[in-house]
NUMAR-743516 format. One line per field, with one value per residue: residue in one letter; x, y, z of N, C-alpha, C in turn; residue number from 1. Coordinates in steps of 0.001 Angstrom, whole numbers, plus 500000, padded with zeros to 6 digits. Layout:
aa	(A|...)
n.east	(X|...)
n.north	(Y|...)
n.up	(Z|...)
ca.east	(X|...)
ca.north	(Y|...)
ca.up	(Z|...)
c.east	(X|...)
c.north	(Y|...)
c.up	(Z|...)
i	(NUM|...)
//
This chain:
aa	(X|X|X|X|X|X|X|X|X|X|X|X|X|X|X|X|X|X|X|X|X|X|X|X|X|X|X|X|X|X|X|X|X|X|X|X|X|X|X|X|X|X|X|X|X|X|X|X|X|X|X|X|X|X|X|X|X|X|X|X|X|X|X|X|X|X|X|X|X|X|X|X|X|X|X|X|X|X|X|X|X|X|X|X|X|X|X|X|X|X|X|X|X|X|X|X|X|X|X|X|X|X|X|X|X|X|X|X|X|X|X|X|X|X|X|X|X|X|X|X|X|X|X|X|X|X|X|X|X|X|X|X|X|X|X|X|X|X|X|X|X|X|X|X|X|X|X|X|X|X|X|X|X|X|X|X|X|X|X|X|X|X|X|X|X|X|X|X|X)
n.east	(437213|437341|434863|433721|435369|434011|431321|432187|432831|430797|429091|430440|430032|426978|426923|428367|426339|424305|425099|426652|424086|422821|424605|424743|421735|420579|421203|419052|417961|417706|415869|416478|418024|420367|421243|423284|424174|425341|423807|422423|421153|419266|417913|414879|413892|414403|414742|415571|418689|418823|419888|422494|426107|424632|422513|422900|422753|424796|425290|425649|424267|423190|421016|419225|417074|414242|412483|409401|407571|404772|403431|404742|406624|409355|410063|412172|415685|417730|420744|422786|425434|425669|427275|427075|425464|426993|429022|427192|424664|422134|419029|416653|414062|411716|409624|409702|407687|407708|407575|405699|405067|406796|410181|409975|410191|408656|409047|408449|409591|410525|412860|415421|417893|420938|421590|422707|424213|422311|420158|419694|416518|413438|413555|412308|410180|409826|409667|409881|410506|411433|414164|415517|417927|418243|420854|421194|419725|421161|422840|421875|421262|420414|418559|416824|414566|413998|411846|409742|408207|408896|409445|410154|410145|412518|413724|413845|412233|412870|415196|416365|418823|419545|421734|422436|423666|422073|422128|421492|421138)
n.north	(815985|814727|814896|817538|817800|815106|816166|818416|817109|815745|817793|818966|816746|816633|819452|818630|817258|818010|818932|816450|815224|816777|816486|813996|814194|813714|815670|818064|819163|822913|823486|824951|823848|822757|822295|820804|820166|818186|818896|817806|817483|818269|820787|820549|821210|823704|827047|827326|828774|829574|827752|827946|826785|824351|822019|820880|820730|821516|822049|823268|823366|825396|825149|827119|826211|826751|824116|823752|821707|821031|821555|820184|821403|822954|825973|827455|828711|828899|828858|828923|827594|827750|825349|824663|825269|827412|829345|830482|832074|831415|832117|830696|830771|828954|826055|823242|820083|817589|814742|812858|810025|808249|808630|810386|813573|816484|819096|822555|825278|828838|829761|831962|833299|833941|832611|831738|833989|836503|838820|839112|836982|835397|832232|829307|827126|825320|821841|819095|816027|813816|811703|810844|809912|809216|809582|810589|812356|815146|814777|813934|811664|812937|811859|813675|814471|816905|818702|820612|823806|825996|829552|831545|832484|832333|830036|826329|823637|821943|819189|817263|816008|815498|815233|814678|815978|816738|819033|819893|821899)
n.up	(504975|502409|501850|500625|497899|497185|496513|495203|492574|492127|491690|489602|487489|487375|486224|484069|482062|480801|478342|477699|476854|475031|472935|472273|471091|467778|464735|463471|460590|459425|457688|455359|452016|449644|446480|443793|440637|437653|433917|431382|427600|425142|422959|421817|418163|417214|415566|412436|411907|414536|415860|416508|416856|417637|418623|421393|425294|427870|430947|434474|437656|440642|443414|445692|448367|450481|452948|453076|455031|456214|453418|451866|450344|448326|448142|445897|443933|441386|440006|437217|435081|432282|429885|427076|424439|424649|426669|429396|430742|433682|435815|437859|439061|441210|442365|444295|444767|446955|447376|450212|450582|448891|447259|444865|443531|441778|440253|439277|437348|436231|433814|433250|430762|429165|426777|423766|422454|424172|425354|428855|429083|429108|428665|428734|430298|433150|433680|435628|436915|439436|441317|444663|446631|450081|452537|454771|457532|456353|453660|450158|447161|443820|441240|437690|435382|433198|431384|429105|428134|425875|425963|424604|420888|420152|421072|422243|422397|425591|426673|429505|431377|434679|437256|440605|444205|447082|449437|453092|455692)
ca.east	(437695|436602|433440|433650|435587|433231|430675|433042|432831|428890|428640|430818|429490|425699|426451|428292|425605|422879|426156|426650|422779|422654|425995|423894|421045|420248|421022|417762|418510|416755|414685|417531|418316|421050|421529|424273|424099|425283|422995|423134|420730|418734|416956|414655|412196|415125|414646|416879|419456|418706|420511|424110|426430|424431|420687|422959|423373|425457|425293|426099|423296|423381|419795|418858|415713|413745|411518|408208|407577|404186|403175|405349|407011|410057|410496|413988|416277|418958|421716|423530|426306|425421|428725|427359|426260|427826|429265|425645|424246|421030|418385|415921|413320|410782|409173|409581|407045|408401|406624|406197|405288|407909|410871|409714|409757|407888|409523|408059|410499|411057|414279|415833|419225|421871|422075|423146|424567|421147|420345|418588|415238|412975|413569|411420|409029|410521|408890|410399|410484|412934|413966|416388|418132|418993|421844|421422|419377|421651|423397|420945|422072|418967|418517|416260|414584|413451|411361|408853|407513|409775|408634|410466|410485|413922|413842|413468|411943|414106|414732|417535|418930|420522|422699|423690|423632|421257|422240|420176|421310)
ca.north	(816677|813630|815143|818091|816659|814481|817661|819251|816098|815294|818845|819018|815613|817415|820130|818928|816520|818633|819119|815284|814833|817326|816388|812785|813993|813943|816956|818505|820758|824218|823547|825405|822637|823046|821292|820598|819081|818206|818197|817302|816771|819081|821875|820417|822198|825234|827249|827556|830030|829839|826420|828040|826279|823126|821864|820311|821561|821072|823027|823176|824148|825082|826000|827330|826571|826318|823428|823906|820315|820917|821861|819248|822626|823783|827278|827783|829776|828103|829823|828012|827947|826872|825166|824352|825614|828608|829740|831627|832055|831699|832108|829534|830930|827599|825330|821425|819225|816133|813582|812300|808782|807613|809478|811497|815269|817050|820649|824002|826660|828995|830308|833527|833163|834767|831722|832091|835671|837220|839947|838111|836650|833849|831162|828221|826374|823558|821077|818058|814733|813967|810599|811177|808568|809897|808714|810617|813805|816299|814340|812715|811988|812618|812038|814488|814489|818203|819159|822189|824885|827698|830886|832998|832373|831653|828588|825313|822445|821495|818240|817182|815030|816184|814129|815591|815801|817340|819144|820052|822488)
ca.up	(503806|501676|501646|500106|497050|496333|496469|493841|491622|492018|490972|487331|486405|487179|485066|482514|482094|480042|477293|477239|476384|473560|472018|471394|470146|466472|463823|463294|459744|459920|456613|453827|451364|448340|445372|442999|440010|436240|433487|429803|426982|424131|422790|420034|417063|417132|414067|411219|412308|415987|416618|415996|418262|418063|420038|423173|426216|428917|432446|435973|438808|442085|443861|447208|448578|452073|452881|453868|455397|456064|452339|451255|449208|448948|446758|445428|443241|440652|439431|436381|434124|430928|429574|425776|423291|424286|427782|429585|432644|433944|436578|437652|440119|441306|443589|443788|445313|447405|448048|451339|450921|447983|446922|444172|443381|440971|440307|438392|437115|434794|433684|432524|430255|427940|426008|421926|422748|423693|426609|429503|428925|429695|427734|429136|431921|433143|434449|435796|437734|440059|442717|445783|447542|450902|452554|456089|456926|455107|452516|449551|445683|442911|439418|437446|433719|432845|429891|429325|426939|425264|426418|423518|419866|420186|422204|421634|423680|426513|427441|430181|432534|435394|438140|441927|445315|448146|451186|454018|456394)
c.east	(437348|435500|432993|434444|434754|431839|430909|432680|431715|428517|428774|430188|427923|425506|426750|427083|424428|423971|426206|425393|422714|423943|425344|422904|421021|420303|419620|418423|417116|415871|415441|417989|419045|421008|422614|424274|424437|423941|422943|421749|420308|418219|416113|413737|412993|414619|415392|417576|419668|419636|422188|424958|425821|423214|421432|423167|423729|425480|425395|424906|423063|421705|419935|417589|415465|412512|410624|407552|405987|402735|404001|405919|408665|410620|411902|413945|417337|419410|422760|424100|426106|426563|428462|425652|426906|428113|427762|425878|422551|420067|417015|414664|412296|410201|409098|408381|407802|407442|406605|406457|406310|408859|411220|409418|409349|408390|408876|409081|410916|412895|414201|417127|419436|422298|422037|423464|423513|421849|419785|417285|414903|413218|412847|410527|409411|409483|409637|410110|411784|413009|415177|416697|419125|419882|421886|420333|419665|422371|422033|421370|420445|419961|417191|416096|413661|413141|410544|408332|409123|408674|409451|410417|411430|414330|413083|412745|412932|413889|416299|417437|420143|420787|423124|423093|422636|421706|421494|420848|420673)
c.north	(815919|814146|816344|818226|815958|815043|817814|818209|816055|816633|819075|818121|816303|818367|820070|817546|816678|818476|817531|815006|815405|816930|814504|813068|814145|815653|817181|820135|821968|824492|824184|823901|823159|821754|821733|819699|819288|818018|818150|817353|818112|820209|821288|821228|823615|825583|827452|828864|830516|829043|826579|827540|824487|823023|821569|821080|820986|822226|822293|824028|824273|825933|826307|827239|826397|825315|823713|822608|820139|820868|820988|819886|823128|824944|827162|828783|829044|829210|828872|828411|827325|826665|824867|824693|826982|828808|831119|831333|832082|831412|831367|828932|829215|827227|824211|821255|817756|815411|812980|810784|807687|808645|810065|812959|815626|818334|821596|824993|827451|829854|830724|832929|833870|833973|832288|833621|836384|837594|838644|837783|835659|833159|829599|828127|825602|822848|819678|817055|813563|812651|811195|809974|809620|809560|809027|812115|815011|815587|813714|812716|811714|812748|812990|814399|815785|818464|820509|822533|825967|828711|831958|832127|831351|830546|827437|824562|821910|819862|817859|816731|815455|814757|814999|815498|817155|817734|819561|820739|823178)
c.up	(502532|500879|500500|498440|496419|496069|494755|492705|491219|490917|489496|487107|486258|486266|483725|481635|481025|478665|476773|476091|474807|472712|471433|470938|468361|465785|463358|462032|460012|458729|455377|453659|449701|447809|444214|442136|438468|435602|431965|429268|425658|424152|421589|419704|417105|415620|413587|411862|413804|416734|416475|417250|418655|419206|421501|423570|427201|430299|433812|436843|439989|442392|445246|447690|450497|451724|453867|454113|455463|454935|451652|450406|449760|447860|447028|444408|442682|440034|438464|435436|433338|430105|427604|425558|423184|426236|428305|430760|432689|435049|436684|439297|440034|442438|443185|444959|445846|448172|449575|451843|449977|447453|445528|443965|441930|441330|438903|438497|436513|434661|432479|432151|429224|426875|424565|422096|422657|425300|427206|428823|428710|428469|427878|430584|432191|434115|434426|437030|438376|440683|443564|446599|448782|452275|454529|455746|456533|454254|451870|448180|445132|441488|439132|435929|434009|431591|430129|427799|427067|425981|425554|422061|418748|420363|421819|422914|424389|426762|427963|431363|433080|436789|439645|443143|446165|449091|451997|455022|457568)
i	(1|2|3|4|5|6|7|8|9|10|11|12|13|14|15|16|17|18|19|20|21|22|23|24|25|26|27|28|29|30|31|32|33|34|35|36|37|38|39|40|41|42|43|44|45|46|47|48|49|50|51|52|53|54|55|56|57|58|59|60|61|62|63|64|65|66|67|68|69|70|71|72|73|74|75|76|77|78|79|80|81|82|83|84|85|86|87|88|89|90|91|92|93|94|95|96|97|98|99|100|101|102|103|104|105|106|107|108|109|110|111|112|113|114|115|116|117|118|119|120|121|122|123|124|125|126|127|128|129|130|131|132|133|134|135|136|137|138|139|140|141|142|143|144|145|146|147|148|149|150|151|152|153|154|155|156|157|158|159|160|161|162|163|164|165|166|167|168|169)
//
């Protein structure tokens, strides 16, 4: 009777055995990667009457993108609250570049906003240069300096430094 017992036993430890294995391997994210981040600094060369409210700006940005690992690409989408010089919103279609052999990104994007009480519409190119310190493979904290071209009239030269965290899902 011994025997069969230790049957029964041999057997659960056999199957739960495959469960053990995968419960140690490594998180492998599925290539979506958010970001969160403050960011602060100017608008300069506004024109007389445009700068009401003041050149700074202050905002909040969250993006969504997927990484394409083998293109070293990952397109996104930012969605941000612009907290100064006036409460806005705005959209912030793109694609960063990440480096593979030092932790630099290079990002293209332009963005649509309601900033100074206007309808939507583009208001710049951004172009910026990014580092990432990454702490595990879904947590990483970057810094970010963003400048560009106006793309209305309206708009001044951007320039801004943003602060925040990476996730990787």
């Amino acid at each position: 009777m011994l025997r069969p017992a230790r049957v029964a036993v041999l057997a659960a430890l056999a199957a739960a055995a495959p469960f053990a294995a995968s419960a140690q391997e490594p998180y492998t994210p599925t290539g979506f990667a958010a970001t969160f981040s403050y960011g602060g600094g100017g608008e300069l060369g506004l024109s007389e009457g445009e700068d009401k409210g003041g050149a700074g700006i202050s905002e909040i940005e969250a993006t969504l993108g997927y990484d394409l690992e083998a293109l070293n690409l990952r397109p996104e989408v930012g969605l941000v609250l612009g907290l100064d010089p006036d409460t806005n919103f705005a959209l912030r279609p793109g694609v960063r570049w990440i480096s593979p052999q030092v932790p630099i990104q290079v990002r293209l994007a332009l963005d649509m906003s309601n900033a100074r009480d206007r309808s939507m519409e583009w208001r710049w190119l951004l172009l910026g240069v990014a580092t990432e310190l990454r702490f595990t493979g879904v947590l990483g904290l970057f810094a970010e300096v963003d400048t560009g071209a106006p793309l209305s009239s309206e708009a001044g030269v951007p320039l801004l430094i943003r602060g925040g965290a990476t996730f990787r899902f």
